[in-house]
N, C-alpha and C positions, 0 to 999 in steps of 0.2 A: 543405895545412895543415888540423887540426883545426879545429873548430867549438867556441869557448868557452859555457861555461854561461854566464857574468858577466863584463860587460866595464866595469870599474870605469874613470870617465873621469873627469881632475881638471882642472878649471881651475884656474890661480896665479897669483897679478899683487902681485908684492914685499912675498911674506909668508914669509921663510927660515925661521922658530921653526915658522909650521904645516905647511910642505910638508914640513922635516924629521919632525915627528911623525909627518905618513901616511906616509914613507919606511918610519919604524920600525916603523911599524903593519904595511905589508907586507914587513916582513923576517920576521915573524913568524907569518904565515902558513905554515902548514904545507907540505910537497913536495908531499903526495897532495894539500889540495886547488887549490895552486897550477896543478898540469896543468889544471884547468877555466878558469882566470881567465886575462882579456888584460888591460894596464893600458896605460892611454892618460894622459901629462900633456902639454897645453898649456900654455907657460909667456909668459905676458906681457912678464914684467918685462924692465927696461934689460939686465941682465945674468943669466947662468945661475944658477938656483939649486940645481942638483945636480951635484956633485961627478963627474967621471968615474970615479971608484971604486965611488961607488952607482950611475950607470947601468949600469957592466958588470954588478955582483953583483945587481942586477935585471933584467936581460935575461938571464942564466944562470937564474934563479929563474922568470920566467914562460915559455911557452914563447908568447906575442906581446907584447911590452914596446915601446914607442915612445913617446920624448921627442921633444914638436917643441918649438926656441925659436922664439917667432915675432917676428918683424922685416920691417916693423914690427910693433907690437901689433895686433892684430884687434878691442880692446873686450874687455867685458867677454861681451856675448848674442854675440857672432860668433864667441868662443872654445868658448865652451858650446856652439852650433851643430856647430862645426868636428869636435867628437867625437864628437858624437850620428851624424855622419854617418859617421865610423870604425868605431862599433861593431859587430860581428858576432855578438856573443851573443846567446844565447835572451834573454838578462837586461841593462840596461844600467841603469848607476846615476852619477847627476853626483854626486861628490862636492867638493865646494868644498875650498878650503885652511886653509877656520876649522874643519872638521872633523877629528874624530878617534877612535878607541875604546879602551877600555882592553885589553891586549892578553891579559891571563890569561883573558878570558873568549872567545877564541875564537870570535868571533862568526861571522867567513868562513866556518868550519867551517860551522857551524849554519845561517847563512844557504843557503849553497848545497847542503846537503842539505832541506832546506821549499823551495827552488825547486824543485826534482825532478817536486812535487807539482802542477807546471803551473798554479797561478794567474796572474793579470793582473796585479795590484800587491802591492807587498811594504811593507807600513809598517814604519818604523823609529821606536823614541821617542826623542824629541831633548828632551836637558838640557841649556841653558844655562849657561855658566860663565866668569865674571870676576872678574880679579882686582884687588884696591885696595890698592895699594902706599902705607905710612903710615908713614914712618921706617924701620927695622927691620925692622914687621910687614907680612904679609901678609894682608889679608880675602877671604878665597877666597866669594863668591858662587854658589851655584845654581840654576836654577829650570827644573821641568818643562815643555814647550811644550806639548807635549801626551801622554798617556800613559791618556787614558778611550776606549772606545771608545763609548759614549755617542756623547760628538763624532761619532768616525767615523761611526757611524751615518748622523747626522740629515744629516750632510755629503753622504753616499753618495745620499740621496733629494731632496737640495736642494743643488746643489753651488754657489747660485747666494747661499750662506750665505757661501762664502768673501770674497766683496765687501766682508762687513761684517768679518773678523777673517779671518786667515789660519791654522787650528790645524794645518794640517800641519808648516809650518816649511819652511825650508830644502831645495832640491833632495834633499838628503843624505838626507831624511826617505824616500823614495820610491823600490823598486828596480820597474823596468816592463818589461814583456815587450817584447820587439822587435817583436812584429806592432801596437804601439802605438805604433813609436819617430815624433815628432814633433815640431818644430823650435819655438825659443821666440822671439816677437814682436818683430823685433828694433826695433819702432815703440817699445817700451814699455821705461821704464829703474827704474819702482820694482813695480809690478803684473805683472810677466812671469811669474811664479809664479802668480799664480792666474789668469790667462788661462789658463796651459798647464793646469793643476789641473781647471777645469772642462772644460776642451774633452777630457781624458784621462777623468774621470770620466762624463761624456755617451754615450762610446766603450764601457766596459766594460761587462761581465757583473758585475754584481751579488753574483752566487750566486758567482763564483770569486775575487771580490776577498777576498785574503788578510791580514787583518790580525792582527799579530803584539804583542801585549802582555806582555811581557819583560823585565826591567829589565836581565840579562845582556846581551840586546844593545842598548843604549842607544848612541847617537851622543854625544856631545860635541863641541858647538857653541860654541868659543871665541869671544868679547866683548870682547876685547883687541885687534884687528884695525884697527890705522890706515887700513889702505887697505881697507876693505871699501865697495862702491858705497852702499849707506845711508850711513854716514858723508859721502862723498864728496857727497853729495848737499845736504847742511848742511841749512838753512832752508827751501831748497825743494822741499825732501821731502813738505812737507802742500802747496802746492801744485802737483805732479806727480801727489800720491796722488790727488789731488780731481778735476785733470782725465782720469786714467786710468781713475778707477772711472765716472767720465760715459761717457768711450768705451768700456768695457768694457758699461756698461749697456745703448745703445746697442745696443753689435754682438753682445751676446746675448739682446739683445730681453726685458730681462726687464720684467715685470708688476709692479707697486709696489702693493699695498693696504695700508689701513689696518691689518689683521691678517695682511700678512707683515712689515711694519714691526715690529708689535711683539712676532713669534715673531723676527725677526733680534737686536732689542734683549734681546729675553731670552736669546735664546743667547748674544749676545755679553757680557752682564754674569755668567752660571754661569762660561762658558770663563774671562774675568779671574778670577774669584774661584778656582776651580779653579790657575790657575796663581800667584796668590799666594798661596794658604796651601801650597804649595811650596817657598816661597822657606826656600834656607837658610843658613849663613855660617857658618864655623871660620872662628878667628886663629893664624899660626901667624907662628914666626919666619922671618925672610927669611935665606937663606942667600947673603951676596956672598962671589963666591971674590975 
């Protein structure tokens, strides 16, 4: 068997509106660069959520396609694990199931010709979007998570910044070369992102990390998500966050002064401001069939 460029890996745990999206999203991906890409879903949930008519016209379309239902469920980190450890590409990218892209801009393309170019990490800028159902109307929500490379920067030189604000986003945000590929904390259920974030940015070459500021290839990061593990997590969200960032502290030995204190406090008040004067909202009409 060939060697894929990108091996796009999706976790799903009973979200049928978003897995459908990314379905459509690789339907549309083109033949030529289909032959580079292998896709992997993991699917959680009680029961299937792909149709056996989209796994056949998706295992015709990739030349490595593989649905696992898992039974039982694995979690939500042991699912993301289970792929990581599937992939074979030069390239691997967790894409969750609240993601998505818009499909006229071709982004697969684009991406997998600037992997070519053999960098370490691939950023992706992720837009936020939710929708406020009002009667009738619908208030379509957006907002940028991060899309400065500023950030990127000061991140890249102190990755020990992420503790205080997370500006990458979501797995989705990040394609990584496979001589990085490595497993995510499965101690940790709200901080596993940025355990793995630093412990990946610690690893690289500097000079080869590739970041890409684009608004054509933007992710969209749906906020409609009932069963997304944040949610799930309700009230004790802040404290998991509190004892994870102690442990995280901890086990990366970081150094606390009075003037890294207040370069974290001032990064972290631009990045918020940065990402609210983002925010944006159209009202449109709700179409019920």
């Amino acid at each position: 068997m060939k060697k894929a460029l990108l091996s796009i890996l999706i976790p799903t745990y009973n979200n049928p509106e978003g897995i459908q999206n990314i379905i459509d999203c690789l339907y549309e991906i083109d033949l030529t660069t289909s032959e580079c890409i292998e896709v992997f879903i993991s699917d959680d949930s009680e029961k299937s959520l792909i149709s056996k008519n989209n796994l056949k016209n998706l295992e015709e379309k990739f030349f490595n396609f593989n649905y696992i239902h898992n039974m039982p469920k694995l979690g939500s980190v042991k699912n993301m694990n289970r792929l990581i450890d599937l992939a074979k590409g030069d390239y691997f990218w967790v894409l969750h199931h609240d993601e998505y892209w818009i499909n006229e801009n071709k982004i697969i393309k684009k991406i997998t010709e600037d992997l070519k170019k053999n960098k370490d990490i691939y950023f992706l800028p992720i837009k936020k979007v939710k929708n406020i159902f009002f009667g009738d109307l619908i208030i379509n929500f957006t907002q940028k998570h991060s899309h400065y490379k500023y950030f990127h920067y000061m991140v890249m030189n102190n990755p020990y910044i992420l503790l205080k604000t997370n500006i990458f986003g979501p797995p989705s945000s990040i394609i990584i070369s496979n001589k990085f590929k490595n497993k995510y904390n499965e101690k940790l259920k709200f901080l596993l992102d940025i355990d793995y974030y630093i412990k990946l940015l610690k690893k690289i070459d500097k000079n080869k990390t590739f970041i890409f500021k684009n608004k054509q290839l933007e992710i969209l990061s749906s906020q409609n998500n009932k069963v997304s593990v944040t949610k799930s997590l309700g009230f004790r969200k802040i404290i998991i966050q509190k004892k994870e960032k102690l442990f995280l502290e901890k086990s990366f030995r970081v150094k606390k002064s009075l003037f890294t204190s207040l370069e974290d406090n001032i990064f972290y008040v631009l990045f918020k401001l940065a990402t609210l004067i983002s925010i944006r909202f159209r009202i449109k009409k709700r179409i019920i069939s």
